[in-house]
BAVEXFI-395222 format. One record per residue (C-alpha): residue number from 0; x, y, z. Coordinates in steps of 0.1 Angstrom, whole numbers, plus 5000, padded with zeros to 4 digits. Layout:
 pos east north   up
 NUM    X     Y    Z
...
***
This chain:
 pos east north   up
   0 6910  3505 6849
   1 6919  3470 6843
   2 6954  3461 6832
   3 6961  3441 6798
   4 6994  3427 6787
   5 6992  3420 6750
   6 7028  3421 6743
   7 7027  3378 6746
   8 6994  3375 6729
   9 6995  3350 6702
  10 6985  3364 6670
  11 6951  3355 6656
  12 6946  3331 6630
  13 6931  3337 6597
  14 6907  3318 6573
  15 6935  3322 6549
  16 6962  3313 6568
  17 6942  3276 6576
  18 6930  3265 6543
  19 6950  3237 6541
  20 6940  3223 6573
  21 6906  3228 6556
  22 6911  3210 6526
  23 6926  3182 6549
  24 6895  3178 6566
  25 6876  3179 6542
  26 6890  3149 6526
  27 6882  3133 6558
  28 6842  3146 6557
  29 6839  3136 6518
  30 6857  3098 6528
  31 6830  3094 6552
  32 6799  3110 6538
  33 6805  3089 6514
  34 6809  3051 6533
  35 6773  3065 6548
  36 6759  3072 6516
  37 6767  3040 6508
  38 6760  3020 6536
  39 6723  3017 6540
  40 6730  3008 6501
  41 6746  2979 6517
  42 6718  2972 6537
  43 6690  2978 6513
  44 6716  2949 6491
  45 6720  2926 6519
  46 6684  2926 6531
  47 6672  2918 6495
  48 6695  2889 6494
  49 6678  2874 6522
  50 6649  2877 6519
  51 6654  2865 6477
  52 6677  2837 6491
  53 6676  2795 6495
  54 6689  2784 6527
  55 6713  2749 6526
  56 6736  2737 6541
  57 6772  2736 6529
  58 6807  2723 6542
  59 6839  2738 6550
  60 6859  2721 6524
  61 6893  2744 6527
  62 6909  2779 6546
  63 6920  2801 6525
  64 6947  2826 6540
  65 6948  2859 6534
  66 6981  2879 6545
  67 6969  2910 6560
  68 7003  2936 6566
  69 7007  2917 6602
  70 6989  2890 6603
  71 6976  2862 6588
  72 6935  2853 6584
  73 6917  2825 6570
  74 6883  2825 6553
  75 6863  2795 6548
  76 6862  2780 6512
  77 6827  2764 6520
  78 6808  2742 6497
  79 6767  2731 6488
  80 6749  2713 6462
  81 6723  2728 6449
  82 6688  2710 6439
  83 6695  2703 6409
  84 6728  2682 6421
  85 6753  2709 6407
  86 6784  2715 6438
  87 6790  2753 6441
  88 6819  2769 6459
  89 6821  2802 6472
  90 6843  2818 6496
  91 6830  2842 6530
  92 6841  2874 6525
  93 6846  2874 6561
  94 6876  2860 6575
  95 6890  2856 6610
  96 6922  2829 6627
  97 6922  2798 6620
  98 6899  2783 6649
  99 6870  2803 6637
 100 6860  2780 6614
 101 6872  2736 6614
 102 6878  2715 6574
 103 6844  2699 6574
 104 6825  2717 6599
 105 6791  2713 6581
 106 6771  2752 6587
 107 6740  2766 6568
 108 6740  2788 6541
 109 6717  2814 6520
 110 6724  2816 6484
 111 6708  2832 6455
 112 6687  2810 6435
 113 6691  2830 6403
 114 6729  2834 6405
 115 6740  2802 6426
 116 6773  2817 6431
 117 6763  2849 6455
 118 6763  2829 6487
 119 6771  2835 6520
 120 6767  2821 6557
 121 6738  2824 6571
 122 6753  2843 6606
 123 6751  2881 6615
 124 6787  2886 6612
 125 6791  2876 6572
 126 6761  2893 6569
 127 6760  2924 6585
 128 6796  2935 6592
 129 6800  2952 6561
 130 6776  2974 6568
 131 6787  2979 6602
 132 6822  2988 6590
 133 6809  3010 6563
 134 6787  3029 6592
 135 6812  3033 6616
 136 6840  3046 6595
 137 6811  3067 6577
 138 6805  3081 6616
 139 6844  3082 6619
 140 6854  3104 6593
 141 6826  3124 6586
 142 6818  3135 6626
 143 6857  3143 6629
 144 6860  3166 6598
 145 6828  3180 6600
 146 6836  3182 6636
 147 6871  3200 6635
 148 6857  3220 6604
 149 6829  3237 6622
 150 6851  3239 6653
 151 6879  3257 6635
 152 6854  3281 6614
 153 6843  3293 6645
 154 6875  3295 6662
 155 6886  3315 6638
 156 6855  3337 6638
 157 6859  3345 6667
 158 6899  3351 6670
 159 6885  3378 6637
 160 6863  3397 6662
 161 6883  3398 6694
 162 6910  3411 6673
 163 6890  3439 6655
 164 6878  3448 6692
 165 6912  3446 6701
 166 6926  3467 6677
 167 6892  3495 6689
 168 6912  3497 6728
 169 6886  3474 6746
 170 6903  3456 6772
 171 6914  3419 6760
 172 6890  3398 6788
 173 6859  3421 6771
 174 6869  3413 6739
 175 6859  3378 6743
 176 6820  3371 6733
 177 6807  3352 6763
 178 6819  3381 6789
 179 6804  3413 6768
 180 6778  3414 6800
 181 6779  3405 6833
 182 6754  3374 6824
 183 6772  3345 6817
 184 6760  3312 6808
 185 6768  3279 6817
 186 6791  3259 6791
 187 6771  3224 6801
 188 6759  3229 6771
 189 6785  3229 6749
 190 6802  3203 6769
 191 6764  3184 6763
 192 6775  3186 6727
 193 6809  3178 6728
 194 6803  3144 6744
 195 6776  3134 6719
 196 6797  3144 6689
 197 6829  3124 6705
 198 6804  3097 6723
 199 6791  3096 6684
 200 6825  3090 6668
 201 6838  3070 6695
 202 6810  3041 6696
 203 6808  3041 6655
 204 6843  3023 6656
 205 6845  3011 6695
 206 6813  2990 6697
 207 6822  2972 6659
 208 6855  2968 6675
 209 6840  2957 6707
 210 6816  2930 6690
 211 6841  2919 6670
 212 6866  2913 6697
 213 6839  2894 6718
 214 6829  2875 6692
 215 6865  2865 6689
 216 6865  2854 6724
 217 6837  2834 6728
 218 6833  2812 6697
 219 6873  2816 6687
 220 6886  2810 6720
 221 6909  2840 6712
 222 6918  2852 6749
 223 6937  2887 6733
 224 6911  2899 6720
 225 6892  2910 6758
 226 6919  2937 6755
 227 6895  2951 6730
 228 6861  2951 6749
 229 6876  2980 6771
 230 6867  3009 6742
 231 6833  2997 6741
 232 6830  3006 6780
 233 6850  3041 6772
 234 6824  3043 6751
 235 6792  3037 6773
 236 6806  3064 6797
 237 6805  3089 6771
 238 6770  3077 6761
 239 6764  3082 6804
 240 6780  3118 6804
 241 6762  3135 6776
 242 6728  3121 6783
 243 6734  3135 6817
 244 6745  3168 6804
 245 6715  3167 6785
 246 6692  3163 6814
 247 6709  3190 6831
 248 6695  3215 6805
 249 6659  3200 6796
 250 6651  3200 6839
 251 6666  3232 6847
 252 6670  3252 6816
 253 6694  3276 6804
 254 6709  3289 6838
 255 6727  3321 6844
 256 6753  3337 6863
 257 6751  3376 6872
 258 6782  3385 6882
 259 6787  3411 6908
 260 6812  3424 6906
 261 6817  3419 6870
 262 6838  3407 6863
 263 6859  3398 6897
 264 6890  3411 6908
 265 6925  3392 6917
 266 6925  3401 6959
 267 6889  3410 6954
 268 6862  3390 6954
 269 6839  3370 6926
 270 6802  3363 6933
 271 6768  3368 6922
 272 6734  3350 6916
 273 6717  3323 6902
 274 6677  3320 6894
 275 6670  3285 6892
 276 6633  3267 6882
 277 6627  3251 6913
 278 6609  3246 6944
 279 6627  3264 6972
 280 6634  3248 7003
 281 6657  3259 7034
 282 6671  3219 7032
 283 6690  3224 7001
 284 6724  3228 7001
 285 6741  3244 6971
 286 6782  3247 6969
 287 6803  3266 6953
 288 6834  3256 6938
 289 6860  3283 6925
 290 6891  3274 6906
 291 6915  3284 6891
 292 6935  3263 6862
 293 6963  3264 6839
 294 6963  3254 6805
 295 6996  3238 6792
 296 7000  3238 6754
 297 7013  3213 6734
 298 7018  3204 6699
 299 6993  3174 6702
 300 6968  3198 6723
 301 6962  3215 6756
 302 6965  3200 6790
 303 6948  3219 6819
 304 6967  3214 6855
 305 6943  3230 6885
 306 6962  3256 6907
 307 6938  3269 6931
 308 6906  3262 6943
 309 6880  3269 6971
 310 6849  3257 6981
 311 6817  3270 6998
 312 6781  3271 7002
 313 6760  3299 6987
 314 6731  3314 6999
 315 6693  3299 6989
 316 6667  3322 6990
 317 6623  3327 6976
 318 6631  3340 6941
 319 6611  3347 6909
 320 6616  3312 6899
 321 6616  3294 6922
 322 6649  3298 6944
 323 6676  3321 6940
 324 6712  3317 6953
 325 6739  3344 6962
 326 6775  3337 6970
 327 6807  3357 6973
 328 6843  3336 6973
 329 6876  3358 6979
 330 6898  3353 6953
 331 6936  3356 6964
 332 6960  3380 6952
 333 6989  3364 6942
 334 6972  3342 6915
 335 6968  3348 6879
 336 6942  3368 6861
 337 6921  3350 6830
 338 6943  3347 6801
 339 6948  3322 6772
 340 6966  3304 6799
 341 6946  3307 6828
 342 6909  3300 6834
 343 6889  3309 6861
 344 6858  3280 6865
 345 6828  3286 6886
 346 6812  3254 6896
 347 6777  3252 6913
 348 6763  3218 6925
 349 6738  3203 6948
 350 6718  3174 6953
 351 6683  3176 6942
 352 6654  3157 6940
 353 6651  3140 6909
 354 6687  3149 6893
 355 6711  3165 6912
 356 6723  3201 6902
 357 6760  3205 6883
 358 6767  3235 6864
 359 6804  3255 6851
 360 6804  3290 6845
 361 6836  3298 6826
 362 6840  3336 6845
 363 6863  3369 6838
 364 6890  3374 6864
 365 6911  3405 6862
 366 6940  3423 6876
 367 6925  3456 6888
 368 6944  3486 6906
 369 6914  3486 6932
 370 6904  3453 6937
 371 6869  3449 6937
 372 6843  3430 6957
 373 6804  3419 6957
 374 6778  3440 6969
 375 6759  3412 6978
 376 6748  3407 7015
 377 6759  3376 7022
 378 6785  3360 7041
 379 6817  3346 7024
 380 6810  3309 7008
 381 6834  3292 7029
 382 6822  3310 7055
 383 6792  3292 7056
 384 6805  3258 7056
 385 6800  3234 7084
 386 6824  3227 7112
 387 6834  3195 7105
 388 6864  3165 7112
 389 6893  3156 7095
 390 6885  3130 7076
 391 6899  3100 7093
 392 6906  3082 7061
 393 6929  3111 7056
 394 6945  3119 7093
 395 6937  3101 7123
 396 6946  3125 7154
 397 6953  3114 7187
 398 6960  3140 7220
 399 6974  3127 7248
 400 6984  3156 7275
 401 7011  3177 7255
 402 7018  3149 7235
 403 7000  3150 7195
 404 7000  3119 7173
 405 6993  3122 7139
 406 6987  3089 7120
 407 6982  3094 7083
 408 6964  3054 7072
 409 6974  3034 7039
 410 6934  3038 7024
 411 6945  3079 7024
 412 6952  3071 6982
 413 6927  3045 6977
 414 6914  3054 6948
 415 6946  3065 6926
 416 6965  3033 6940
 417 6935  3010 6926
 418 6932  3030 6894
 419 6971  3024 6895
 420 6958  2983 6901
 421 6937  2983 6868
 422 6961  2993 6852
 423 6989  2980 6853
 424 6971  2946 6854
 425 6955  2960 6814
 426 6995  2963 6807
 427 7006  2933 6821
 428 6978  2910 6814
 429 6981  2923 6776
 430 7015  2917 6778
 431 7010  2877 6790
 432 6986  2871 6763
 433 7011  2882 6738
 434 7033  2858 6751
 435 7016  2829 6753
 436 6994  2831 6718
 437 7023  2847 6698
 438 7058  2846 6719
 439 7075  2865 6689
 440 7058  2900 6695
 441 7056  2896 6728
 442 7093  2896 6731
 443 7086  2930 6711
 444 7057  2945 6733
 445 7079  2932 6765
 446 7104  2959 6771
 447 7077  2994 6767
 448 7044  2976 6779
 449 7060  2953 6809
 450 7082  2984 6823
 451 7050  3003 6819
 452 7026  2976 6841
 453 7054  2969 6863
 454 7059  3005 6875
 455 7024  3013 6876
 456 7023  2980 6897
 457 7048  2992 6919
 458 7039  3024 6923
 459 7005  3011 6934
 460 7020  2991 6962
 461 7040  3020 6974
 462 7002  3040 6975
 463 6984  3018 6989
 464 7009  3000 7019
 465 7027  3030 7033
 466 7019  3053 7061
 467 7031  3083 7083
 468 7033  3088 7117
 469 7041  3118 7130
 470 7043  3123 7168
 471 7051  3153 7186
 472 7056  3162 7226
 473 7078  3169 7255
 474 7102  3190 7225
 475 7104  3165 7204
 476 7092  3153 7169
 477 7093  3120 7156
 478 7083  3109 7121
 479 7082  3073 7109
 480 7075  3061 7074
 481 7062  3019 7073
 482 7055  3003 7043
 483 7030  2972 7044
 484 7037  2982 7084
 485 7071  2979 7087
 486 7093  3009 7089
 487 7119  3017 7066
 488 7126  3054 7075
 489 7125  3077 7105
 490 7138  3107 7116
 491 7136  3131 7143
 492 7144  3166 7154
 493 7136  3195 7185
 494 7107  3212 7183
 495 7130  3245 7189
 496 7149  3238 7155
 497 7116  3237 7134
 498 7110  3270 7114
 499 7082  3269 7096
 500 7058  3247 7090
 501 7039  3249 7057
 502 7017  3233 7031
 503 7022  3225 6993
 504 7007  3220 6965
 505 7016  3183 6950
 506 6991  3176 6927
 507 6955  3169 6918
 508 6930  3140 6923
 509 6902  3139 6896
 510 6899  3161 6864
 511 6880  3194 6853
 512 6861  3213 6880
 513 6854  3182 6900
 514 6894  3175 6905
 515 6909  3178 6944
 516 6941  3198 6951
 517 6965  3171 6971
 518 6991  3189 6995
 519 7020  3179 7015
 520 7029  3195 7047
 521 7065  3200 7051
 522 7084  3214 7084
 523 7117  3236 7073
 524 7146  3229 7098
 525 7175  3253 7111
 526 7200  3225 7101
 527 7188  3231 7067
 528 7169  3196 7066
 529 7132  3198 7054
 530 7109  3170 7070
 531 7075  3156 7055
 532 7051  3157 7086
 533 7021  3150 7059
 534 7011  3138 7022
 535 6982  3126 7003
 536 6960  3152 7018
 537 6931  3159 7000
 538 6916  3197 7001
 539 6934  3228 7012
 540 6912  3235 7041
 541 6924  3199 7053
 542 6954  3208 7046
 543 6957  3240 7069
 544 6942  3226 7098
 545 6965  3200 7101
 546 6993  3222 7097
 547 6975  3251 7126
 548 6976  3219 7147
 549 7010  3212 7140
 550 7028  3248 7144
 551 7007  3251 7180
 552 7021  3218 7189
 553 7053  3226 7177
 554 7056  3261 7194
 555 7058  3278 7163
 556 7041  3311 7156
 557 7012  3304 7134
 558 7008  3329 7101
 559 6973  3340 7100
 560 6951  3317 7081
 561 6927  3339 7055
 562 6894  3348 7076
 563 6876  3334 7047
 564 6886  3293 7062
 565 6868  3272 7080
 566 6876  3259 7109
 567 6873  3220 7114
 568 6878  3197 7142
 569 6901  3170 7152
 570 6893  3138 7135
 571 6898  3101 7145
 572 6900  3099 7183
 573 6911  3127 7206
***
């Protein structure tokens, strides 16, 4: 019998309790269902004016500023005769800085024959921006309160009906809707949905924004405004991600998960199979991913930190399909069960012909009295993993007799040091624009935005110049720290005074299921000292063999490592 705790449980939110939030949004939805009710309006107006209008061509005669809460923009007061000989004067309805346009830069213009003062320039951006403004904050408001309405509704749908099942004496992980069998589905699809809805929103005011800002930097000579291009390339990504999302589920369908045991047990096991529309063949490799994350609320929203994880390769065998895959992963017993704080991902991948295979199952994990595990006959996932090296990129190892050299290289955080790179450079290079188009504000943006690029710059020179050495032989260990080669700390002790060697947990490279657990491996002293014999080590199989290596080295008694762990090789050159 499964163990629930509700005495924390939040309680469950009400339609009448969120109203307001309701009325809020639908301000929002109303604001922009109405811009896009109007907007191809716009269109229909603007398209009938060209095609109804005279072309000319007229004459910047003045800029007329307009002040705007923070800045200042001009528009151009331009002037044409008409046919007949009479001078009309009109003024764009666009306006930009005071480069866009030059006091008798000569330009062509449409105007309406009928009514001589409707005129504009003939360009796309006094023509057509209107519209695209209208559109994207049509897009804008109306996707992100239909959006959070919809969302919410169902939210609190379904907070109604886990807590009427609640109230009934069903445990609180079967109360949830997607674990009332031991099928569960993959959540690519609402993940597919999510990214079109934000990718949606997103582009309606980023790629405006984007043309806008490049327009500003090509014919205005306005160097700032590149800051801007970068949403339109947040943007693409999202487009990138749901379209592959969507892929996913047109080639191979709806997929399921049977869970056996269902659901899994904390010091038991989680595993089960997958039926999946394709060809089998003995050459594909499919891995398993199993994690386990925590999600940290906030009054701005949730952030999820990854706590555990472990990876292996399932089974592949003839199945009514197509191919049908088995696994069973041990899950360990002294992490959390699934809660509204913890979550228990299943992640399947492999590469495929065509599109490679990525799917998340989101699965129940429970604290049981008698743990339970799979009857499935198959080896343990990471069982079934390959023997492989370290990674030298990581650790390179070198043996020498009794003597062990470990030499950890700067390229071991590559890729957070160069995302570090970017930026810091977007921080700093923002900064330098400020001060050389406007000095004023960017004696105002100096202090947050230089500290900011600064320490990001600095921290990615610390990533990607330093490296560790650690040497160990003839009852001695030796550590040395160099940055950009030279060493600025080092340390040494007797083998005999080491305690324990052990690994920990000091972060995560990467987001969602895809992120990497990064450890440290640290050597406990009996002068009370703790040394750092490892860090930036990616994976916690990695992570163990370099500290098994270590405590044999070392002469200290190594705990034993769950049966369930690969064993890997020496990397670099031994």
């Amino acid at each position: 019998m499964a163990i629930t705790n509700t005495s924390n449980r939040m309680p469950a939110k009400t339609s009448h309790k969120v109203w307001p939030l309701y009325l809020f949004l639908s301000i929002f939805f109303v604001i922009g269902s109405c811009c896009l009710l109007y907007a191809p309006v716009k269109a229909v107006k603007t398209l009938i004016f060209i095609r109804n209008a005279a072309v000319t061509t007229g004459t910047v005669e003045d800029l007329v500023a307009k002040h705007g809460s923070k800045s200042i923009t001009y528009a151009p007061s331009i002037t044409f005769n008409t046919p007949d000989g009479r001078l009309i004067r009109f003024i764009s309805q666009i306006s930009g800085s005071q480069s866009a346009y030059n006091v008798g830069q000569r330009l062509e213009v449409y105007y309406d024959p009928a009514n001589e003062g409707n005129a504009e320039i003939k360009s796309f951006i006094p023509l057509w921006m209107p519209v695209i403004i209208l559109s994207a904050l049509g897009l804008a408001f109306s996707g992100i309160g239909g959006g959070m309405i919809y969302a919410i509704r169902r939210s609190v749908k379904d907070a109604e009906k886990k807590e009427a099942l609640l109230q009934k004496g069903v445990p609180e992980w079967q109360a949830e809707s997607d674990w009332q069998l031991a099928t569960i589905r993959s959540s690519t699809g609402r993940e597919g949905a999510f990214f079109w809805l934000f990718a949606a929103v997103w582009n309606a005011i980023a790629l405006p924004t984007g043309f806008i800002c490049l327009n500003a930097v090509i014919y205005e000579g306005n160097r700032l405004a590149a800051i801007g291009l970068m949403f339109p390339l947040v943007g693409f990504w999202l487009l990138w991600e749901a379209a592959r999302r969507t892929l996913q589920i047109r080639i191979f369908g709806d997929i399921q998960l049977r869970m056996d045991p269902f659901p899994a047990a904390i010091g038991g096991e989680a595993g089960g199979t997958i039926d999946l529309p394709i060809n089998f063949s003995s050459g594909n490799v499919f891995s398993v991913f199993l994690c386990c994350e925590q999600v940290i609320k906030h009054r701005d929203g949730n952030r999820k930190e990854l706590i555990w994880q472990e990876a292996g390769r399932a089974v592949p065998t003839l199945g009514p399909a197509g191919t049908q895959i088995a696994f069973r992963v041990a899950v360990p017993a002294t992490e959390p069960p699934s809660s509204d704080s913890h979550l228990w991902t299943l992640r399947i991948t492999a590469e495929l012909p065509g599109l490679d295979l990525d799917r998340s199952f989101i699965i129940p994990v429970i604290r049981d009295k008698s743990p339970r595990t799979s009857s499935l006959n198959v080896p343990l996932a990471p069982d079934l993993m390959p023997c492989e090296e370290l990674p030298i990129g990581t650790v390179q190892v070198n043996r020498q007799g009794e003597r062990l050299m470990f030499r950890y290289p700067c390229r071991r955080n590559l890729k957070t040091g160069l995302l570090c790179v970017f930026f810091s450079c977007w921080f700093l290079g923002g900064v330098s624009i400020f001060m050389f188009k406007s000095p004023g504000m960017g004696l105002v943006v100096l202090p947050i935005f230089g500290m900011i690029g600064a320490g990001l710059l600095l921290y990615a020179v610390w990533l990607l110049s330093n490296s560790l050495q650690v040497t160990v032989g003839a009852g001695e260990l030796f550590v040395v720290r160099r940055l950009l080669g030279i060493p600025i700390n080092s340390s040494s002790i007797e083998t005999a005074q080491i305690r324990r060697v052990e690994i920990v947990k000091y972060g995560a490279r990467g987001t969602g299921t895809s992120a990497k657990l990064i450890y440290t491996i640290t050597a406990d002293c009996g002068n009370g000292t703790t040394i750092t014999l490892g860090d930036g080590v990616e994976g916690r199989t990695v992570a163990e063999e370099i500290a098994r290596q270590l405590q044999q080295v070392c002469g200290v008694s190594v705990p034993t490592l769950s049966s369930h762990t690969p064993s890997m090789r020496p990397g670099g050159r031994v």
